[in-house]
C-alpha positions in Angstrom: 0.0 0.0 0.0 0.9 3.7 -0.6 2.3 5.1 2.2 1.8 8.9 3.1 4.7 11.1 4.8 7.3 8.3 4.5 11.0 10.0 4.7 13.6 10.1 2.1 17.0 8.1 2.5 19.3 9.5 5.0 16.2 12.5 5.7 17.6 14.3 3.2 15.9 16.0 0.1 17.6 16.2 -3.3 19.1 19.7 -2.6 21.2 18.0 -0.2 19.2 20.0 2.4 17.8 18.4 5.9 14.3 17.4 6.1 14.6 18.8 9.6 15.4 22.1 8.7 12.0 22.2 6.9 8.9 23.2 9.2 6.8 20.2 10.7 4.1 19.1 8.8 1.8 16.2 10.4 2.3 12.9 8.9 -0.9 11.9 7.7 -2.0 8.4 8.0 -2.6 6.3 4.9 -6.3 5.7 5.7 -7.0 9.6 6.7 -7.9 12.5 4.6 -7.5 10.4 1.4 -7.1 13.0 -1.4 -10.1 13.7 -4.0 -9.8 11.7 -7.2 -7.6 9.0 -5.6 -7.9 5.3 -7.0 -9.5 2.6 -4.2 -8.9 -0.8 -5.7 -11.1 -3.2 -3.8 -11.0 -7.0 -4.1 -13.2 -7.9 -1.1 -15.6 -11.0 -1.5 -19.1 -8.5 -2.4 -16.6 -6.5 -5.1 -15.7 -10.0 -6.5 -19.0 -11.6 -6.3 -20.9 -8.0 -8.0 -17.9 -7.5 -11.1 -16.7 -11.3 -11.5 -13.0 -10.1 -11.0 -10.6 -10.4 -8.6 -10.2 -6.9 -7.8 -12.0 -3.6 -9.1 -10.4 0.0 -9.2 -12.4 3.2 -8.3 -12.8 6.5 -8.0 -12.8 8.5 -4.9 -15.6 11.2 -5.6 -16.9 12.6 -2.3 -14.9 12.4 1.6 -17.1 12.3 4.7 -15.5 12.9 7.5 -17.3 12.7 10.8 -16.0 13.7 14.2 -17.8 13.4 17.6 -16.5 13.0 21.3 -16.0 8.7 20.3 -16.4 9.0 16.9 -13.6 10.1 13.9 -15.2 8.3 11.0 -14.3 8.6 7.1 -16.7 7.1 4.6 -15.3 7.7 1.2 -17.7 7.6 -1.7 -16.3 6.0 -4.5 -17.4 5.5 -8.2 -16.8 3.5 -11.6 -18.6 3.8 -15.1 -21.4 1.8 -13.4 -22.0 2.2 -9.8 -21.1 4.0 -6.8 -19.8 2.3 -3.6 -18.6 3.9 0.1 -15.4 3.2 1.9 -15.8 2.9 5.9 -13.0 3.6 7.9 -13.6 4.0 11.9 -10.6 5.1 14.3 -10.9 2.3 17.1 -11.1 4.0 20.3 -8.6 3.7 23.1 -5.7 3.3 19.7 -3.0 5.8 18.4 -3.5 4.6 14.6 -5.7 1.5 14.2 -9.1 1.4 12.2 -11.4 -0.6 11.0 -12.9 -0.5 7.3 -15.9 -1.5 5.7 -17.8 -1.5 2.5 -21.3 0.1 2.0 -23.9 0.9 -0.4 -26.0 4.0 -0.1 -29.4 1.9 0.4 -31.9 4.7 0.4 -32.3 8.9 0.6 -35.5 10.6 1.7 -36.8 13.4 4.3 -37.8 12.5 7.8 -41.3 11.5 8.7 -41.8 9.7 11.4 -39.0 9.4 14.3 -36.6 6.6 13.5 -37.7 3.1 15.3 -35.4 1.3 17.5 -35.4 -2.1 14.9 -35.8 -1.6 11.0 -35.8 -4.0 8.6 -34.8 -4.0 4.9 -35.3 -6.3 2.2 -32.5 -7.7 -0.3 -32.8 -9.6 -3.0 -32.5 -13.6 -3.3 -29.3 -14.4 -5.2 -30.6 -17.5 -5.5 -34.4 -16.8 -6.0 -35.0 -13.7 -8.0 -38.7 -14.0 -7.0 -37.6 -13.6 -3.2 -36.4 -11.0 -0.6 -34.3 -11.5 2.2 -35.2 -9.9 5.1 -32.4 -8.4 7.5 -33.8 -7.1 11.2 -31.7 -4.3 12.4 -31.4 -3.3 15.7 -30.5 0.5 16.8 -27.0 0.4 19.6 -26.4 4.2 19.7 -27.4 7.8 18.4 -24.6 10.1 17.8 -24.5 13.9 17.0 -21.4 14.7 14.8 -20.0 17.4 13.0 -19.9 16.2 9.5 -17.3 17.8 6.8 -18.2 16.9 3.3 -15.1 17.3 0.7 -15.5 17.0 -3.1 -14.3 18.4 -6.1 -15.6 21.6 -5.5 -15.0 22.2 -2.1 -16.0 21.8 1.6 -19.1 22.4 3.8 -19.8 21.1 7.1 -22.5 20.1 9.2 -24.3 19.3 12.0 -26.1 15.7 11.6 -27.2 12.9 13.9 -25.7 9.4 13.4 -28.3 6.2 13.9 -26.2 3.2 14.5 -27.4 -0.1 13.8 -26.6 -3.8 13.5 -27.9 -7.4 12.3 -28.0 -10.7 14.0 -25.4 -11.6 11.4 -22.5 -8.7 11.6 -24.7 -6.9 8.7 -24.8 -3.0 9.9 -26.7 0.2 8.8 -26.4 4.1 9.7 -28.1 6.3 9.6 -27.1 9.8 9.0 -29.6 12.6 9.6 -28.6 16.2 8.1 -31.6 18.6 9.2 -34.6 16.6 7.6 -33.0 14.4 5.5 -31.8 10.8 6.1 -29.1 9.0 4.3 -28.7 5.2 4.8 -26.2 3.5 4.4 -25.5 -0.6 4.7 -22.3 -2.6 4.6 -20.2 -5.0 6.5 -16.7 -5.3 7.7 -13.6 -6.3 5.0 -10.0 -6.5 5.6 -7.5 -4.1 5.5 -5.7 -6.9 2.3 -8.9 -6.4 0.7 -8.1 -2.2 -0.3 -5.4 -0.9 -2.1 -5.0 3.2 -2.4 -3.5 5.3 -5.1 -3.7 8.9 -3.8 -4.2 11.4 -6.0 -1.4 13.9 -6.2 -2.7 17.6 -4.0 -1.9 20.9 -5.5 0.6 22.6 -4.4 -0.3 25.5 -2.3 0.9 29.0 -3.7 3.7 30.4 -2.5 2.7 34.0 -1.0 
């Protein structure tokens, strides 16, 4: 994997100067703040079971970052010719630099009526029965208000918005993320860290004043 803020030989640049005699910067971590227009290869079992190959490159679109007292979550939205797909990655609480990643699908997208219900369930289809639906029971574990900073190619706005966590019987989960009246859902489960591979995009310099 690409590796952000890793140290030329000997801490030296090509100018023969000293890396420390240039100002700090913070090493940024190779899950965090991935840069718009990045490639996210995935090869997880859904990816392979949805394209037929072994792996399948994409396009980082649109970063959500989330931030709350137990919460620093990134869920990267990222797109091919065909589709559209989100990146999890959750800081683990209580660790320095260890996450855990996941792969969702943006499941629906409406306004609020009612107040969200402690258990939901959704319907998938039957992969084996196209004239079936699976149904998966969700159960709410914990409501969270976040500040929310959305990143895309034209910018970056933030936002106040409520998080709705849920979870399945069978390690299946769902949030819920409610911006003023509107609700996002979004379902996925857990893959491997050997299942993503990141290309960052290269950032534009910033001008020199």
């Amino acid at each position: 994997m690409a590796l952000f803020g890793r140290d030329k030989k000997d801490g030296r640049s090509l100018f023969g100067r000293r890396k420390d005699a240039d100002p700090k910067k913070p090493v940024r971590h190779e899950w965090v703040d991935i840069p718009i227009d990045s490639m996210i290869e995935l090869s997880d079992i859904v990816t392979y079971e949805e394209t037929g190959d072994t792996s399948h490159a994409f396009k980082l679109v649109t970063r959500k970052k989330y931030e709350a007292d137990s919460l620093r979550r990134y869920m990267y939205h990222i797109r091919d010719a065909d589709e559209e797909v989100v990146l999890g990655v959750d800081h683990i609480a209580g660790t320095k630099e260890e996450y855990e990643v996941s792969r969702w699908i943006v499941d629906d997208e409406c306004e609020l009526g009612d107040p969200l219900p402690d258990h939901i369930t959704l319907y998938f289809p039957d992969p084996d029965n196209e004239n079936e639906d699976i149904a998966v029971e969700y159960t709410r574990q914990d409501v969270v208000p976040a500040t929310l900073t959305v990143t895309n190619a034209e910018g970056e706005e933030k936002f106040d918005v409520e998080l709705h966590e849920y979870a399945s019987g069978d390690d299946a989960f769902m949030s819920i993320e409610l911006c003023g009246d509107w609700l996002t859902f979004y379902t996925g489960v857990l893959i491997r860290h050997t299942d993503i591979e990141i290309y960052p995009a290269m950032e534009p310099a910033s001008e020199s004043k």
